[in-house]
C-alpha positions in Angstrom: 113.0 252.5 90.6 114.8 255.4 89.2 114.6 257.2 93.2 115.8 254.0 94.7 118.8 253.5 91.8 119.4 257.6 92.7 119.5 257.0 96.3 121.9 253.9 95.9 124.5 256.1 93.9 124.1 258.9 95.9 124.9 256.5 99.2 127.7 254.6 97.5 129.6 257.3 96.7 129.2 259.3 100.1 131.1 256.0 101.7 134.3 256.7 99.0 136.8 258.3 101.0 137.6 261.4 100.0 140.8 261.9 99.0 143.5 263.9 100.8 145.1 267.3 99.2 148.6 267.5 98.3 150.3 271.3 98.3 153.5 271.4 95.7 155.4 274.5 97.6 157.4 274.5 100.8 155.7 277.4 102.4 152.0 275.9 101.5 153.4 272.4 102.9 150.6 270.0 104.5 151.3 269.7 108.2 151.7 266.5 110.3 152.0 265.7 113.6 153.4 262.6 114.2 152.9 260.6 116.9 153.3 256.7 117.5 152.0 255.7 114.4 150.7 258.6 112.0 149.0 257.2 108.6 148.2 260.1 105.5 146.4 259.1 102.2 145.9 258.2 100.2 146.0 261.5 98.5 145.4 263.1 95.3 148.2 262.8 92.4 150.9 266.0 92.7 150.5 267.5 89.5 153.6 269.4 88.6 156.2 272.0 91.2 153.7 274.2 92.2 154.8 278.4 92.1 158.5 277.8 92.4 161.1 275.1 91.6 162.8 274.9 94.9 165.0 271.6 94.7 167.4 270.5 92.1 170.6 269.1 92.3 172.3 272.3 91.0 170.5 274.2 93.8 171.3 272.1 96.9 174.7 271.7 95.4 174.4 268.3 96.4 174.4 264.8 94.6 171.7 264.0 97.2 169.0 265.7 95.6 166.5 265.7 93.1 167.7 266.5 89.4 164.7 268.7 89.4 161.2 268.7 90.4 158.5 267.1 88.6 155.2 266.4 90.8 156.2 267.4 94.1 154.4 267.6 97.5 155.3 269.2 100.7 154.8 268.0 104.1 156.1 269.9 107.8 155.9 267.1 110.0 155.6 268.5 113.7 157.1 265.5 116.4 155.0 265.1 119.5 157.3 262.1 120.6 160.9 261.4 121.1 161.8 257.9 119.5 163.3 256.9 115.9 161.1 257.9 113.0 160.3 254.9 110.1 158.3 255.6 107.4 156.8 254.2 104.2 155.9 255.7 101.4 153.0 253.7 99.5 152.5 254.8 95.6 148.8 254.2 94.3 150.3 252.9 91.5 153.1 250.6 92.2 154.7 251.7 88.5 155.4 255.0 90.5 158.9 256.1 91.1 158.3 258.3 94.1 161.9 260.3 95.5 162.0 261.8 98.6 163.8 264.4 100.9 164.1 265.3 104.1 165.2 268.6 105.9 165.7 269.9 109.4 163.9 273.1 110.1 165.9 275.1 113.0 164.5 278.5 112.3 160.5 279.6 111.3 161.9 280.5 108.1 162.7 277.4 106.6 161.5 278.1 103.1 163.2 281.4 102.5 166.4 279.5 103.5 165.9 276.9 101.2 165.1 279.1 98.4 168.8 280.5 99.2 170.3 277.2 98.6 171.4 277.0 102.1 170.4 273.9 103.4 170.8 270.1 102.3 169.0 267.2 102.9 169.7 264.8 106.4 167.9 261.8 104.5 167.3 261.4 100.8 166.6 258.9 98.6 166.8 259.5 95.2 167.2 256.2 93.9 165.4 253.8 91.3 165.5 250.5 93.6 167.3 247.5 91.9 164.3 245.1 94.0 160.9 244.9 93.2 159.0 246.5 96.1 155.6 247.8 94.1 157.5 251.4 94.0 157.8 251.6 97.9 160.2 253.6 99.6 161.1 255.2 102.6 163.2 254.9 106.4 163.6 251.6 108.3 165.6 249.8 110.6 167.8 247.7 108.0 169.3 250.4 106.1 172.9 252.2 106.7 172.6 254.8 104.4 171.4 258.2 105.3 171.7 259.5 102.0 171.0 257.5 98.4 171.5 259.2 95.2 170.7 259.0 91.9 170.5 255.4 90.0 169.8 251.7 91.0 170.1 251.2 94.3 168.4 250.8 97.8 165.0 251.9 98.2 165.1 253.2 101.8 167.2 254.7 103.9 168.2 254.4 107.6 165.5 255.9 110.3 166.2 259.2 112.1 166.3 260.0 115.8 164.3 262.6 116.4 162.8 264.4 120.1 159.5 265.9 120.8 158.9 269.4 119.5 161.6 269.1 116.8 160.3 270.1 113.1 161.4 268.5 110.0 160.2 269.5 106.2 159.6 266.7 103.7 159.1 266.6 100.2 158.5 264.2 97.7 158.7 263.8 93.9 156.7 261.2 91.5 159.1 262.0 88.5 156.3 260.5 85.9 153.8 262.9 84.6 150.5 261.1 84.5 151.1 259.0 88.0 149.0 258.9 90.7 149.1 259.6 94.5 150.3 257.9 97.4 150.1 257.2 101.2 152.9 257.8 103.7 153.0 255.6 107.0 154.6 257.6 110.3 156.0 255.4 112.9 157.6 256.6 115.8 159.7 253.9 118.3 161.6 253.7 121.4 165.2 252.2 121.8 164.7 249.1 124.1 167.5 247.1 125.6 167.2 243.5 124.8 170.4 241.5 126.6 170.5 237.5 127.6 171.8 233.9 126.9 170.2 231.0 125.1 171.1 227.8 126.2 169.7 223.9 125.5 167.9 221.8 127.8 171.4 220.9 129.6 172.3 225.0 130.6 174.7 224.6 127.7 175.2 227.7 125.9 174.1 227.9 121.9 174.9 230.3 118.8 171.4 231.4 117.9 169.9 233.6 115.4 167.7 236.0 116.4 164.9 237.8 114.7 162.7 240.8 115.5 159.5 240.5 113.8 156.6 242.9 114.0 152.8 241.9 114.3 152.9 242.0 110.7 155.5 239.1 110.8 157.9 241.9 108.9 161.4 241.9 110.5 162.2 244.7 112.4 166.1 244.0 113.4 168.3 240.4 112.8 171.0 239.5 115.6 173.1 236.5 117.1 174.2 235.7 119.8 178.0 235.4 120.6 179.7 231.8 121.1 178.7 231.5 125.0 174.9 232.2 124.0 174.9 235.4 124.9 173.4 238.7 123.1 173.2 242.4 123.4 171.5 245.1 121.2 169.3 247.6 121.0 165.5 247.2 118.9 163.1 250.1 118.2 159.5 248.7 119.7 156.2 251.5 119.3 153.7 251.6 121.7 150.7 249.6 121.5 152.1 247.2 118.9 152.9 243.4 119.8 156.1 241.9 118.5 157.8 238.5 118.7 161.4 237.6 119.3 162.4 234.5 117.1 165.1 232.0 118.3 166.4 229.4 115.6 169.2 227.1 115.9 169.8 224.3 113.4 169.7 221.4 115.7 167.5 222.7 118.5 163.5 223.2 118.6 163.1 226.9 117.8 161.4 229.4 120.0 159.5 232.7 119.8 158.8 234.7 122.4 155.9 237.6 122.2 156.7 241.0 123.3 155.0 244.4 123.9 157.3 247.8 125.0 155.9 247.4 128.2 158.2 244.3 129.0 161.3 246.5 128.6 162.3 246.3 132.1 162.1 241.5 131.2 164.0 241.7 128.6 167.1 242.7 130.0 167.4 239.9 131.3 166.3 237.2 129.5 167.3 233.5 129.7 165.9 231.4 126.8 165.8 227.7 126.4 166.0 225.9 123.2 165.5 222.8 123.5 167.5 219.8 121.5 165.7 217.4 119.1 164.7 214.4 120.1 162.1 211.8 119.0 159.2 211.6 121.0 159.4 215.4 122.3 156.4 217.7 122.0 157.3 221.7 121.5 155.6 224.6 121.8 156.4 226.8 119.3 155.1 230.3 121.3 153.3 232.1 118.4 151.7 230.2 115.6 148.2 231.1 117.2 145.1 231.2 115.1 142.0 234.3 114.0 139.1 233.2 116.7 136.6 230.9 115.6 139.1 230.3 112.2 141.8 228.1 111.2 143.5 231.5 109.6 147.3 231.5 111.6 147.6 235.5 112.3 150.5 237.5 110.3 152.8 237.6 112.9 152.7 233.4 112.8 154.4 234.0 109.9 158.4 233.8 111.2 158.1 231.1 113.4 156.8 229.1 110.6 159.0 229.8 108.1 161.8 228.9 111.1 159.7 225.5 110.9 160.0 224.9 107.9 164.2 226.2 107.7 164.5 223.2 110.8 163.0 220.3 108.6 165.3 221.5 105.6 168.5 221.5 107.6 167.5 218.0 108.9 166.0 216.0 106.3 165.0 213.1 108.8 163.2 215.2 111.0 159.3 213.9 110.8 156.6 216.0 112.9 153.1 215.9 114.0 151.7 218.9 113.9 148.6 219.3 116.7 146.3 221.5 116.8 144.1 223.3 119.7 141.6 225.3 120.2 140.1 228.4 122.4 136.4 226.5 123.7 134.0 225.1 121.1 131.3 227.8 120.3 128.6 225.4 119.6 130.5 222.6 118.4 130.0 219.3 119.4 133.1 216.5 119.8 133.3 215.7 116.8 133.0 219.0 115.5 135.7 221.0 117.5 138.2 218.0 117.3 137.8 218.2 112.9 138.1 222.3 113.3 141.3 221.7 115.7 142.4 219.2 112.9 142.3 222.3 110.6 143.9 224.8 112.1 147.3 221.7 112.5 146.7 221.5 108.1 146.6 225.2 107.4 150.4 224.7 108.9 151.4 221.6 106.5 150.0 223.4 103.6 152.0 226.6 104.4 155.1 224.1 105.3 154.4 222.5 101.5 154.3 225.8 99.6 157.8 226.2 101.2 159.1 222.6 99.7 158.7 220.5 102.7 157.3 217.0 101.7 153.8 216.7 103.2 155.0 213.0 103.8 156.7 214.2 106.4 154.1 215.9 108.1 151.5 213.8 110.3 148.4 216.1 111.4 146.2 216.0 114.7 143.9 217.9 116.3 142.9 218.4 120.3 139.8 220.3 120.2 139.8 222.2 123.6 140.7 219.4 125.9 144.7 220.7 126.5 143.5 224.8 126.7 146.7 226.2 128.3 144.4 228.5 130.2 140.9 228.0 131.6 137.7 229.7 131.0 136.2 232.2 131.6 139.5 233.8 133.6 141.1 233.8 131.0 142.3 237.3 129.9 142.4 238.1 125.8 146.1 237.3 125.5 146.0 234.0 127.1 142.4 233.1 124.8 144.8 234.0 121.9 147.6 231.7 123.3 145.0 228.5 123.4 144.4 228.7 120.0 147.4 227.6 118.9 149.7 224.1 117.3 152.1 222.2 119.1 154.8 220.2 117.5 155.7 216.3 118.5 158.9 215.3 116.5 157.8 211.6 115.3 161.2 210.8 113.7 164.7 212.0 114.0 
């Protein structure tokens, strides 16, 4: 017994990940290359400046800089991709106040030049965010500011354009003695051109919101269109990653529309129908799809039910059926799939009820897979995912 208890411990703790080194000194700093999406951590907890306190607000000459270093760590991110860089940096601990910095390196000696005071920051964030965000901080999308300094304020700061080959030095500081490490998320996307109209079921031009989510369901960018229905901006979108384009209007059936980057060349030209309300009408969403064989909506269902549940807000006499479908029946008899398919349509009320919408007002259905959108076997992946999915019929309005 005592072998066997041995062998367990000795097997449990080989599967712990080991965790990743941090180096407190520019010219010992970790390097990265980033590509597409780049993930490091989570790593050990900096534990003080290391040999030399090379940043302090007095040194950069600079309000944009830490006060002084406490528990730093170093990176020297290499880019292997031209794009705009986002990044998150995750503390362990989430009572963390994690800082951050970022230089441009133009010349191999970067550090000695730093050390000389010559060189300031092109982001920074020095800030104590006035939101709760469990200590997170970083570049995104949303933000304006390149530079945050001391105090409450925003906890990220706006993403940098950057082009293959180009080398950038960051540093971080975790200004609380006994804290712990963190984990920092790379992302690297290309500008896309998104340009079209949105219109009703007559051709006649709407105002629409539009939202960029992620497959997360995150929002990525917020737009609307101009009073003829017409819109024109550019959206970061990273390889490999699926997104969805959400189109609400208060008195129309929203829409969303799932993208990749390799529809860039579509979405220039996009025409997009929302449709009006009327009683009797059955919609198709175009994203609140399901986990195979589970009546789990995916994370990116997210935004186009919380664009759901805005709608029956805004229009308190709005009743729905929600109806849901399903990608074959695995094994299931009639009965079976048509109570799974039932499911997957109440997973939807109950998310529309934590939002405040009266569950009175909500009829549920389910289909089975008699109404697939797509036929087995042909069907590729993508369109599998698209059968399991909800429809909407407006009952009353």
């Amino acid at each position: 017994m005592r072998f066997i208890f041995l062998f367990l411990s000795i097997q449990l703790f080989s599967q712990t990940k080991k965790l990743d080194t941090v180096f407190c000194d520019c010219n010992q700093a970790k390097v990265i290359a980033i590509n597409s999406k780049t993930i490091y951590g989570k790593t050990i907890a900096p534990k003080g400046f290391g040999e030399l306190k090379e940043i302090s607000t007095s040194k950069q000459k600079t309000n944009f800089a830490f006060e002084k270093e406490h528990n730093s760590s170093w990176y020297k991110l290499i880019i292997n991709m031209s794009g705009e860089l986002t990044m998150n940096i995750i503390p362990t601990q989430a009572d963390d106040d994690y800082d951050f910095m970022i230089f441009k390196s133009d010349k191999n000696n970067f550090c000695d030049s730093l050390q000389k005071h010559k060189i300031n920051p092109i982001r920074a964030c020095i800030s104590r965010d006035k939101e709760e965000l469990n200590g997170k901080t970083g570049l995104n999308y949303k933000s304006t500011n390149e530079l945050v300094k001391h105090g409450v304020g925003a906890a990220y700061c706006k993403s940098l354009a950057v082009k293959k080959g180009e080398i950038y030095y960051l540093v971080l500081d975790n200004v609380y003695e006994k804290g712990d490490g963190h984990t920092i998320e790379f992302e690297i996307a290309q500008p896309v051109l998104f340009k079209g109209t949105v219109a009703d079921d007559n051709n006649k031009p709407i105002k629409t919101e539009i939202v960029l989510t992620n497959q997360k369901g995150d929002t990525v960018l917020l737009e609307k269109t101009a009073d003829d229905g017409s819109y024109n901006f550019i959206a970061p979108l990273t390889k490999n990653q699926s997104y969805n384009l959400n189109f609400y209007n208060d008195s129309s059936f929203s829409f969303t529309k799932s993208i990749t980057l390799a529809d860039t060349a579509q979405l220039k030209t996009l025409k997009t129908i929302l449709p009006k309300l009327k009683k009797g009408n059955k919609y198709s969403i175009g994203s609140i799809n399901f986990v195979p064989g589970s009546v789990q909506y995916l994370p990116r269902a997210i935004p186009s039910m919380n664009n759901l549940a805005k709608l029956l807000k805004k229009n308190k006499t709005l009743k729905i059926k929600i109806i849901g479908h399903s990608n074959g029946r695995d094994m299931m008899d009639e009965q079976g799939i048509m109570a799974f398919t039932k499911g997957r349509a109440t997973s939807i009320r109950n998310y529309l009820a934590i939002q405040g919408i009266d569950e009175k007002r909500i009829e549920i259905d389910g289909k089975g897979d008699h109404e697939m959108l797509f036929k087995l076997p042909k069907a590729t992946a993508n369109e599998q995912e698209q059968n399991r999915r909800v429809e909407i019929l407006v009952l009353d309005f």
